[in-house]
N, C-alpha and C positions, 0 to 999 in steps of 0.2 A: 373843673380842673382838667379837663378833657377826656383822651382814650386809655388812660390807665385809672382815672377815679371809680375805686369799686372792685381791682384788682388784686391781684391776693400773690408777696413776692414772698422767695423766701432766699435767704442770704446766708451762704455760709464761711465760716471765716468771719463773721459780721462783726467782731467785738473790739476792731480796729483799722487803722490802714485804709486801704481801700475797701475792706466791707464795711465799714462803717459808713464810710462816706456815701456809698451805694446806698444803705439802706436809711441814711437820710435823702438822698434825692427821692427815690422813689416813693418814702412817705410824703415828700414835701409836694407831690401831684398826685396823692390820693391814694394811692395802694396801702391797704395793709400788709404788712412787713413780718413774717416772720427771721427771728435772727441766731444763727445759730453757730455753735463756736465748743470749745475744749474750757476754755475760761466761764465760768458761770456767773462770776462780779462781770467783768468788761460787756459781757452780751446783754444783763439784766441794766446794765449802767447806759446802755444805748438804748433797749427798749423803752426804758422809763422816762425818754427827752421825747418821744415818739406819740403823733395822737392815737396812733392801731396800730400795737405791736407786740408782738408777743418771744420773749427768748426760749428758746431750747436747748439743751446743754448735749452736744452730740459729738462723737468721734468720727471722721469719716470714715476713716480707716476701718472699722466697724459696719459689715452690711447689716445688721439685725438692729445699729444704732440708726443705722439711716432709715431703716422702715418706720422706726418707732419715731422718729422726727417726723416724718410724712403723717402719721396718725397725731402726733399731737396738736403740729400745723391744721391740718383740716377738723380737728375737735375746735383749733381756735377761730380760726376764720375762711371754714371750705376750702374748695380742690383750690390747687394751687395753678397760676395761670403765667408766674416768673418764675424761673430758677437759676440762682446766680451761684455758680459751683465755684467759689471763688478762697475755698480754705487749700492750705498750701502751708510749704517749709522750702529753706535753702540751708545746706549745708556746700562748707567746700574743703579738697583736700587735694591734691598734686594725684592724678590719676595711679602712680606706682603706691598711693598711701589710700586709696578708695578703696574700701573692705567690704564685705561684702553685708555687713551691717547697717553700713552709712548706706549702701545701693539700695538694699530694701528699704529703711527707711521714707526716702526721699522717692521711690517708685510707689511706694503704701501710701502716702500721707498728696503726692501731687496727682500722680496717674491715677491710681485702684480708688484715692476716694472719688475723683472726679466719676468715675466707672459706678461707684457706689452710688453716689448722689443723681446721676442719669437714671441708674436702674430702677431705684428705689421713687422716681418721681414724673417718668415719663404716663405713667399711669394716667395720672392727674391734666398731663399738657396735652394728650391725645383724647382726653374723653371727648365723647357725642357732645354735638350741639344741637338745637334746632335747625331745621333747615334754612330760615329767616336771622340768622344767627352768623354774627362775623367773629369769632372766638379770634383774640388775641393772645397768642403762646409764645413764651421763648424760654429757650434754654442756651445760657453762655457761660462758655468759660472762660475764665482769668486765668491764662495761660501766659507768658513772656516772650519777651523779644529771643529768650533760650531757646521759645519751640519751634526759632525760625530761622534761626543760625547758632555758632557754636561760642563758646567761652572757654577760655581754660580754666583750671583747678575745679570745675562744679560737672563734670560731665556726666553723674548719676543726676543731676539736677537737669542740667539740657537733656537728655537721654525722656526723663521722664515729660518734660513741658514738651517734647516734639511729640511726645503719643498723646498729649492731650488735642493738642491739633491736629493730629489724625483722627483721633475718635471726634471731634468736632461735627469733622470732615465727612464721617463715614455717616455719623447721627442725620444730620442735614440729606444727604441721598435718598435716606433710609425714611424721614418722614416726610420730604418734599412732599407730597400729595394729601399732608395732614393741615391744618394750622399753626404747625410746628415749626416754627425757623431754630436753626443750632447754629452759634457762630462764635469765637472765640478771641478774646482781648487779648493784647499780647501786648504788655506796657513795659517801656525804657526802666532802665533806672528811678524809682517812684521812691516819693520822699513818707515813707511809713517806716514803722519800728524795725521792721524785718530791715530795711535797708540803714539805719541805724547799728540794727548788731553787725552787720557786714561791713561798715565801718571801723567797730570795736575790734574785731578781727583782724582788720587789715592792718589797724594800729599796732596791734598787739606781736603780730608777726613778723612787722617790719621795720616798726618804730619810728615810722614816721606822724606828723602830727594828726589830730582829727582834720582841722582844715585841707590838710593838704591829701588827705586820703580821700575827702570826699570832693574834692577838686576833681583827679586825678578818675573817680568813675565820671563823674560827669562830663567829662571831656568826650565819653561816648558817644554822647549826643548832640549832633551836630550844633546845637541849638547852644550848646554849653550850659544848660540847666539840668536839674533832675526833672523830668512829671511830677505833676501832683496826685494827690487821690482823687477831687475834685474835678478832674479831666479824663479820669477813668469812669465818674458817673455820669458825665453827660456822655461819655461815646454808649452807656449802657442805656441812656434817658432815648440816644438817639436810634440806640437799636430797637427799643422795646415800642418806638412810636408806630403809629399806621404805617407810615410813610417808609420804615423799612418792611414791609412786608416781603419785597421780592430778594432782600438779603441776607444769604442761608448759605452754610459750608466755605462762608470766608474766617479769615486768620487776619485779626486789623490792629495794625502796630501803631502803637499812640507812641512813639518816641523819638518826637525831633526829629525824623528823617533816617535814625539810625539802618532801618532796613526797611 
């Protein structure tokens, strides 16, 4: 299956969307797959289509949750050698109506747990090798087109997804000299639940119909489609191969050209 059969990923956010999708490519070329999520049916419901995988039921938000994920992944299938920091939330509200509720929120659950999940797992992607030994490491985050430019109405949402790109950024500096590549997906408009309830909102506040509310984001993309989840895991298939090894502290926007 090639350079990742025998690897050991672990996915969080995994129990739909774009983690799910992720943590079926990555089993589908041999990695064992840890999958981990707030929903404990959707994560066990993916692991069980899966030939080596195992769910874990975590909050990111929670640093003492995220150690205890790192410990049960390596009880299931040793140190971990992917880490796809890929759990997330969007809320939005007209910046005069952003509270200071909705700010933490969406700084706790996108930035701190990304922050959570780095800390809690670089352990694992920097350990010793043999010297004979080509350790293959990565760590990425599923950051948005948000952490690369701005939106209106979500700007504790952009606010948060641009520190994940910074932290990316800073990660990558910081283990250059490791077998550790850090780099960060930043996807268009993607057609998962999250952009489903962003739909229902849009409807609901505006009244106009579903078709024409999800028209109306796609139009973002030059492309005039949404993304898929399915083109968020081959750009992580394509980051996690040999072949990128020398690509480290980039920001790679999979959407239609938008930015």
């Amino acid at each position: 299956m090639g350079a990742l059969a025998g690897r050991h990923a672990l996915i969080t956010g995994g129990g739909s969307g774009i983690g799910e999708a992720i943590a079926r490519a990555l089993a589908a070329v041999g990695c064992a797959v840890t999958i981990a999520g707030r929903r404990k049916d959707a994560i066990e419901a993916v692991a069980s289509g899966l030939p080596k995988a195992c769910a874990v039921t975590a909050d990111v938000t929670n640093p003492s949750q995220c150690t205890a994920l790192v410990v049960a992944a390596n009880a299931a299938f040793g140190p971990l050698d992917i880490v796809i920091a890929n759990a997330g939330a969007a809320e939005s509200a007209p910046f005069a109506r952003t509270t200071s509720a909705l700010w933490s929120r969406m700084l706790d659950v996108n930035l701190t747990g990304a922050f959570n999940t780095a800390s809690a797992t670089t352990a694992d992607l920097t350990r010793h090798a043999p010297d004979d030994a080509k350790p293959l490491r990565r760590l990425i985050f599923v950051a948005s087109t948000a952490g690369l430019k701005g939106y209106p109405y979500v700007a504790a949402y952009v606010a948060a997804k641009h520190g994940v790109v910074g932290l990316s950024r800073a990660l990558a500096l910081e283990y250059a000299r490791t077998p550790l590549t850090v780099n960060a997906i930043c996807p268009g408009f993607t057609e998962t639940p999250l952009l489903a309830v962003s739909i229902q909102t849009i409807t609901a506040k505006t009244g106009r119909d579903t078709d024409t509310a999800a028209a109306d984001l796609a139009r973002s993309n030059p492309q005039g489609r949404f993304v898929t989840p399915a083109e968020i895991a081959a750009t992580v298939l394509w980051l996690t191969s040999d072949g990128a090894r020398s690509v480290t502290g980039q920001a790679l926007s999979v959407s239609g050209g938008e930015v």
